[in-house]
C-alpha positions in Angstrom: -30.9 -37.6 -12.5 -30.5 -36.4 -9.1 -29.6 -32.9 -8.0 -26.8 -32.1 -5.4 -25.8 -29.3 -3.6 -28.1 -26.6 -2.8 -31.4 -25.9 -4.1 -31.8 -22.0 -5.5 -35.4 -21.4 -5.0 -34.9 -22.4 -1.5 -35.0 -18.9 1.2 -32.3 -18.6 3.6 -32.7 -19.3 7.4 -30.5 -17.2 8.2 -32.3 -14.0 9.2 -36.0 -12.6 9.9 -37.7 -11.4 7.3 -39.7 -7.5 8.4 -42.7 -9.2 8.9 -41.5 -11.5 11.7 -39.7 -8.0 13.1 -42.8 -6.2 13.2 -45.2 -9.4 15.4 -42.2 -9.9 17.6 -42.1 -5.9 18.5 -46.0 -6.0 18.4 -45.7 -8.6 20.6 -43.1 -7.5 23.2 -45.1 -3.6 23.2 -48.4 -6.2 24.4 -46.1 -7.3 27.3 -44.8 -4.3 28.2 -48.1 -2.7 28.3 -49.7 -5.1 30.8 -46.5 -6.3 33.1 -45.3 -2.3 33.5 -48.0 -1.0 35.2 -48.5 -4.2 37.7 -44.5 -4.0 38.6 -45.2 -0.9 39.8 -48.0 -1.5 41.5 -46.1 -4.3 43.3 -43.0 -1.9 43.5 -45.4 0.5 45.6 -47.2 -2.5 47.8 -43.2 -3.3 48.9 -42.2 0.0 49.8 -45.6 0.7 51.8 -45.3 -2.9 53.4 -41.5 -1.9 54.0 -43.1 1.3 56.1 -45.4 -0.9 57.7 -42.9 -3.2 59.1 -41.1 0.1 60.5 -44.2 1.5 62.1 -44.8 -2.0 63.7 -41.6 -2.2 65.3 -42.1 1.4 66.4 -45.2 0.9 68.0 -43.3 -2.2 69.6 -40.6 0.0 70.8 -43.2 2.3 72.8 -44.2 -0.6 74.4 -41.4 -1.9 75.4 -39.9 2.1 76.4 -43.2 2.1 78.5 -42.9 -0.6 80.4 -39.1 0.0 81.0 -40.3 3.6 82.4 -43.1 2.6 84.6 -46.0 3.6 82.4 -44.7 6.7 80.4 -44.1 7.0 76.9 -41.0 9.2 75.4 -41.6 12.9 75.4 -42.5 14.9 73.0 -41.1 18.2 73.7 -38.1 18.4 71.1 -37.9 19.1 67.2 -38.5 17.3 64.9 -35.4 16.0 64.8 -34.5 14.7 67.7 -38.4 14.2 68.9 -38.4 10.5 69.9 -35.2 9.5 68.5 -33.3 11.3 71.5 -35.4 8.6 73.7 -35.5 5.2 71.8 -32.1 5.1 69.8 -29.7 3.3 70.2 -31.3 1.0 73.0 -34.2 0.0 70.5 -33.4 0.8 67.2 -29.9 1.5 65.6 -31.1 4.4 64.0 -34.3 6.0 63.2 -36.6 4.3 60.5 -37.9 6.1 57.6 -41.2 6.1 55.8 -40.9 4.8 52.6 -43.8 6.3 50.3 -41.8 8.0 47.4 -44.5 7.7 45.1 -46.5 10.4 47.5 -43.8 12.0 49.2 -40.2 12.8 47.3 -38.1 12.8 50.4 -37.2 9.6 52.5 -37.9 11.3 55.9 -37.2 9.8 59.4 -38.8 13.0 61.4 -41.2 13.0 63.8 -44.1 15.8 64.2 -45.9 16.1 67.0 -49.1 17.2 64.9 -50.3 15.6 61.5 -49.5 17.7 58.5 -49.0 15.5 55.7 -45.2 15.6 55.3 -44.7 12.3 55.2 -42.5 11.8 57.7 -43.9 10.0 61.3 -46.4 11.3 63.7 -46.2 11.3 67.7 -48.5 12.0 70.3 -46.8 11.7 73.9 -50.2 11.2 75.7 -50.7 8.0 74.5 -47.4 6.9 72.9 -49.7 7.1 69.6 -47.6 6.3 66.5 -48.6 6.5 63.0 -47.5 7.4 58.9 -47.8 10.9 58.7 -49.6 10.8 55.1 -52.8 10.9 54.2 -52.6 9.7 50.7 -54.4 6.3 49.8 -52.5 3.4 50.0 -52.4 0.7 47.3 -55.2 -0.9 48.9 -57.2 2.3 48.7 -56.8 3.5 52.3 -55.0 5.7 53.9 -51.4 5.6 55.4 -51.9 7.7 58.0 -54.6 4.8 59.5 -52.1 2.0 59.5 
């Protein structure tokens, strides 16, 4: 005689049984563990390439300002501020760029010092149109910003 319908000893598909739970978040938690740490890194390599860019088309700027003012750079003599910006926007750059390092530096700062302090901002020297990252943390590459 042959049986119809349903069979009772068979399990329901219908759910996951606490096992299957428990190597599913097991699972995910071994993801998470690796892939968190490397989007950061990667987050941080962006941001620095980001200020990179920035100081590159800064350092273009000087040359361009140079040649424009037969062999002199911008001066230096105003705050921090104004300190380049006064002389290079708007006919080279809308606005000033900022250095984007927030994982050494909280602020998001488009100032310029005429000294290196670490602040995180940009760094100008007049007497040779020297630009650079005013940071001296390492970069993701191990070296740091401020040599760029």
């Amino acid at each position: 005689m042959k049986m119809t319908g349903s069979n009772p000893f068979r399990k329901s598909s219908a759910g996951l049984s606490l096992l299957e739970v428990l190597i599913m978040l097991v699972v995910f938690g071994v993801v998470g563990a690796i892939t968190i740490p490397k989007f950061k890194t990667m987050l941080y390599q962006s941001r620095e390439g980001r200020t990179k860019v920035s100081l590159g088309e800064l350092r273009g700027a000087m040359a361009i300002y140079y040649s424009d003012h037969f062999g002199l750079y911008p001066p230096d003599t105003r705050d921090d501020q104004t300190r380049l910006a006064d002389s290079i926007v708007p006919r080279y750059f809308k606005s000033m760029p900022v250095v984007e390092l927030p994982h050494f530096h909280s602020k998001l700062l488009s100032t310029v010092q005429d000294h290196f302090d670490d602040r995180g901002d940009w760094m100008y020297s007049a007497a040779q149109g020297f630009v650079a990252v005013n940071c001296s943390h390492a970069d993701t590459q191990g070296k740091p910003a401020s040599s760029w």
